[in-house]
Backbone bond lengths (Angstrom), bond angles and torsions (degrees), N, CA, C in turn:
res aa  C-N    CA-C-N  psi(-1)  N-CA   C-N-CA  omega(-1)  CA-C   N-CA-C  phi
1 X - - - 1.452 - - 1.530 113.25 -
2 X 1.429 123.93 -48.31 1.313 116.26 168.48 1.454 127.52 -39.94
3 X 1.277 108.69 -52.22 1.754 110.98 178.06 1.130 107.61 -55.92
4 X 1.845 115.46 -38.47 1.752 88.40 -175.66 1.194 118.32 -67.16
5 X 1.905 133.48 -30.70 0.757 118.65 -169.97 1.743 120.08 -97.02
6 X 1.330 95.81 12.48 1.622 96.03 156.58 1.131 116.51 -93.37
7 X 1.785 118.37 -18.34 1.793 109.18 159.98 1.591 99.78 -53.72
8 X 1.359 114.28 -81.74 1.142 100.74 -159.55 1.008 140.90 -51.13
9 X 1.683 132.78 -17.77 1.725 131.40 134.00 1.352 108.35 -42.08
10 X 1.050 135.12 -35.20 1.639 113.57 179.52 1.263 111.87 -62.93
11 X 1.418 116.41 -52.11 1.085 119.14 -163.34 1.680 108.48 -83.28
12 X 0.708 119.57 6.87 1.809 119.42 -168.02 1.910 82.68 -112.54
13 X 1.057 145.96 -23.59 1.326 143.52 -118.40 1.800 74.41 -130.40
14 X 1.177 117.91 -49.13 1.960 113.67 -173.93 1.085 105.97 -111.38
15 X 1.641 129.51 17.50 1.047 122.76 122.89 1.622 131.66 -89.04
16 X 0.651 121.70 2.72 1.502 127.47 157.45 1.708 98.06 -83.10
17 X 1.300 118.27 -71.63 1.637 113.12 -159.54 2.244 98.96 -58.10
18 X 1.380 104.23 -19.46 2.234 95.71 150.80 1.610 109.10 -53.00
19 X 1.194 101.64 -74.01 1.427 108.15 167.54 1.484 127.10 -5.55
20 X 1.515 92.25 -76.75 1.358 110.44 -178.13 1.741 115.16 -62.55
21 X 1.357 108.41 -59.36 1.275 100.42 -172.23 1.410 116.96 -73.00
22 X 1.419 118.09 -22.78 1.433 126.56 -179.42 1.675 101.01 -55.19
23 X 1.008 122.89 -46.80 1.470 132.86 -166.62 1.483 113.57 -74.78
24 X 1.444 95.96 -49.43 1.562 111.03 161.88 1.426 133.89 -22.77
25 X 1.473 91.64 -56.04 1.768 124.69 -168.23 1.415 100.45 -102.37
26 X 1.521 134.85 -18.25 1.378 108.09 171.76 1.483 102.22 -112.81
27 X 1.476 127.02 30.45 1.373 113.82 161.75 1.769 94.62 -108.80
28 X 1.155 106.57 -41.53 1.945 101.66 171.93 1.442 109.76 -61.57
29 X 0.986 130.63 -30.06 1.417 124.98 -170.77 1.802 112.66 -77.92
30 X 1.078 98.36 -70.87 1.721 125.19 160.42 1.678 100.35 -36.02
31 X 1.039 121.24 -61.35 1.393 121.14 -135.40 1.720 97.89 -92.04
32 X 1.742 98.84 -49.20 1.788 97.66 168.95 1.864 112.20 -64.55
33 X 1.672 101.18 -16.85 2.087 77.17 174.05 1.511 95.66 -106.29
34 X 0.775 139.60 -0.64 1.547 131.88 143.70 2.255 117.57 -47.19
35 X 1.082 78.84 -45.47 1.746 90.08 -174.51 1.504 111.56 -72.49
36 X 1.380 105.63 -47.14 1.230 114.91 177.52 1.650 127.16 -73.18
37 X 1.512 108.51 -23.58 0.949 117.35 174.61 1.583 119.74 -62.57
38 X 2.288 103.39 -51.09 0.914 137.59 -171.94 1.463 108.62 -53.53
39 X 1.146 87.69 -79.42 2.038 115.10 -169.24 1.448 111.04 -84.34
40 X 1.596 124.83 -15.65 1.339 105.25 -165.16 1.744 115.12 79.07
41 X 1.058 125.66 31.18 1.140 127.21 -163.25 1.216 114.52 -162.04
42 X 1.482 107.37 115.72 1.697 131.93 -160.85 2.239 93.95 -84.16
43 X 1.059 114.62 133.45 1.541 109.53 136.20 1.440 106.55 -154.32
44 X 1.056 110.68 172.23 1.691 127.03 -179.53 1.393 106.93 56.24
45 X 1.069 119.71 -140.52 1.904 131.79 174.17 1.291 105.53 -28.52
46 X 1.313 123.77 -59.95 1.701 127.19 168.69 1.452 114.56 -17.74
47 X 1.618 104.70 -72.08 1.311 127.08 -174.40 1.110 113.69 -62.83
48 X 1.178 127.61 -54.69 1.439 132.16 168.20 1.792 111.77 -50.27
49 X 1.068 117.77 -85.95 1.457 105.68 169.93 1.441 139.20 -46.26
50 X 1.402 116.92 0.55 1.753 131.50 166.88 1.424 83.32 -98.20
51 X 1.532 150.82 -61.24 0.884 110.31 -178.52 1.701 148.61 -76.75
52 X 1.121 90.78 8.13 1.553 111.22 172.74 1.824 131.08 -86.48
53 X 2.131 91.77 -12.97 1.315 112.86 -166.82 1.461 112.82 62.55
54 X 1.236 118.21 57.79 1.363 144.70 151.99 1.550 116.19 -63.46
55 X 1.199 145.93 100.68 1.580 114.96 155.46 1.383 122.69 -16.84
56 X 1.261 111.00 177.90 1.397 125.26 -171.93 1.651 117.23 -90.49
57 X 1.515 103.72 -28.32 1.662 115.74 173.39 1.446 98.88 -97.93
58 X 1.315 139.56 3.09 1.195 125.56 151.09 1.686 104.94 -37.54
59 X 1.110 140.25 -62.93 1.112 137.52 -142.41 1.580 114.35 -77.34
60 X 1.956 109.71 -11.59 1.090 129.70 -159.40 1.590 80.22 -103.01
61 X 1.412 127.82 -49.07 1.649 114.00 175.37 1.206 104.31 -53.92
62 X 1.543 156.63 -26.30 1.038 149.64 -158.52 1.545 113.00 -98.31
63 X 1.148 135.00 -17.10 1.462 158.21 -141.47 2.024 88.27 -139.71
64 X 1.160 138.46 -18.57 1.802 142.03 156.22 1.432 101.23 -106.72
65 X 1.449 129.13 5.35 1.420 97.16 166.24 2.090 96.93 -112.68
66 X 1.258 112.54 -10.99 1.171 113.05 143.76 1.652 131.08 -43.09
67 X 1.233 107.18 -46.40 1.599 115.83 -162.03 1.743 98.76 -89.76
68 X 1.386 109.19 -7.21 1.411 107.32 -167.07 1.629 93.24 -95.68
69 X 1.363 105.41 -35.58 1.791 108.64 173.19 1.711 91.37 -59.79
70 X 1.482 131.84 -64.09 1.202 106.27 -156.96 1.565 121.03 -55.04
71 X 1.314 103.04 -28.62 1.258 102.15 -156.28 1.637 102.13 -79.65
72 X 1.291 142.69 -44.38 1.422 148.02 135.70 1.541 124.44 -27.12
73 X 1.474 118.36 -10.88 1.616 123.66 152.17 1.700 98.60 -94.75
74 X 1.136 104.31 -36.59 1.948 86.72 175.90 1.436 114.92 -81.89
75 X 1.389 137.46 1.30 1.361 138.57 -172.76 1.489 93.96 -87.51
76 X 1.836 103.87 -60.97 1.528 99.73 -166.04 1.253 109.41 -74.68
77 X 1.358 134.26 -13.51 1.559 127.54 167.46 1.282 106.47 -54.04
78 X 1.460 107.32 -66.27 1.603 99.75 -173.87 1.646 149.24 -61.70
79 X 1.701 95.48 -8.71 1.239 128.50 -166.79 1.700 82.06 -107.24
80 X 1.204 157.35 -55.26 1.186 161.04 145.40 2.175 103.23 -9.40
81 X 1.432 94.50 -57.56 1.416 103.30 -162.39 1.538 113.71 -69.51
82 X 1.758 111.77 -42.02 1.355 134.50 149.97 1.600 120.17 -26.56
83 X 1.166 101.39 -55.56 1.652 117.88 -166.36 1.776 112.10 -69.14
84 X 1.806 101.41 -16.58 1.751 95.15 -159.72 2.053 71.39 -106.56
């Protein structure tokens, strides 16, 4: 019985950190080429990748590899939720 329920803290534990970073990366991603687009004005991921000599849709790959985390924390949730 213990192992199962240290699977399931593992797995409940990196599904949250999908969560987290998925959200992470498509409000920095999205949100700095939103800003930059808007205002002319780099922060977070923006800034960081102009200063690295990034293209400009670099920041738009970064803001879809976000949405690809969300969408893979909502697959295995729901396929998780199905299963009980």
């Amino acid at each position: 019985m213990p192992k199962q329920q240290l699977k399931k803290s593992d797995t409940s534990s990196g599904q949250g950190l999908l969560w987290l970073f998925g959200a992470i990366l498509t409000v920095q991603g999205f949100g700095s080429a939103i800003t930059e687009a808007a205002w002319n004005t780099s922060f977070g991921v923006a800034g960081l990748l102009q200063a690295a000599h990034v293209p400009e849709w670099g920041t738009l790959l970064v803001g879809c590899a976000g949405a690809a985390l969300l969408a893979t924390a909502a697959r295995r949730h729901f396929t998780e939720r199905q299963a009980h």
